[in-house]
C-alpha positions, 0 to 999 in steps of 0.5 A: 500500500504504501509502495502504491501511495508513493508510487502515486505520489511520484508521479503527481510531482513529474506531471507537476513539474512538465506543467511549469515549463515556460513554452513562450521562452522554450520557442524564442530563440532562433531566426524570424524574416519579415518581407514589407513593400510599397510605393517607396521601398522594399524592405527585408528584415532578419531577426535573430533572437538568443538568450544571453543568461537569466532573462537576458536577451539580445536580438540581432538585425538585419535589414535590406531594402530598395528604395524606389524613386520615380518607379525605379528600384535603386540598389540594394542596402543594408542595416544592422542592429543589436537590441538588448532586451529583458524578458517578463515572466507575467507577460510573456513578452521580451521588451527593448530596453532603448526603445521601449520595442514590445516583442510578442511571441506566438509559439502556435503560429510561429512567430514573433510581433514588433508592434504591427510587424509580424516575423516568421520563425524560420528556425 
């Protein structure tokens, strides 16, 4: 009996324990691609999200865009950023730390929200 009530036991404290796991932190790292167009550019965006320690996070951006003038597509360009950011256990959510940004992430759909801006994880 007593085997039993352990044994019951046991296995109330391993189901317990798969049920605190973090599944928004588990899906953030990795690589998001976001391609924008308009009447004036045309825009790529990479980010690469790591974990740094703890809470601690950076993220790194790539950008490429076009800029169209009188209908013409000028030369491919480049930018780069690197954002520091700490993640939030009640929202969820990583916040830049300079800027304020909100990144939102979305485990289902596979992927992350900056502001309006929807990314798709890619890996």
């Amino acid at each position: 009996m007593k085997a039993i009530k352990l044994l019951l036991w046991l296995c109330s404290c391993f189901a317990l324990a798969s049920c605190t796991g973090d599944k928004v932190r588990d899906f953030m790292p990795g690589t998001y691609v976001n391609s924008a167009g308009g009447e004036f550019s045309i825009a790529s965006d990479t980010l690469k999200v790591e974990q740094v320690d703890g809470n601690n996070y950076v993220i790194h951006r790539r950008t490429g865009y076009n800029l169209i003038t009188n209908g013409k597509v000028g030369a491919r360009e480049y930018e780069t950023e690197k954002w520091s950011c700490a993640y939030s256990t009640a929202t969820k959510s990583l916040t830049e730390l300079k800027k304020g940004r909100v990144i939102t992430f979305y485990p289902n759909g596979d992927e992350l929200k900056v502001g309006a801006r929807v990314y798709k994880k890619i890996n």
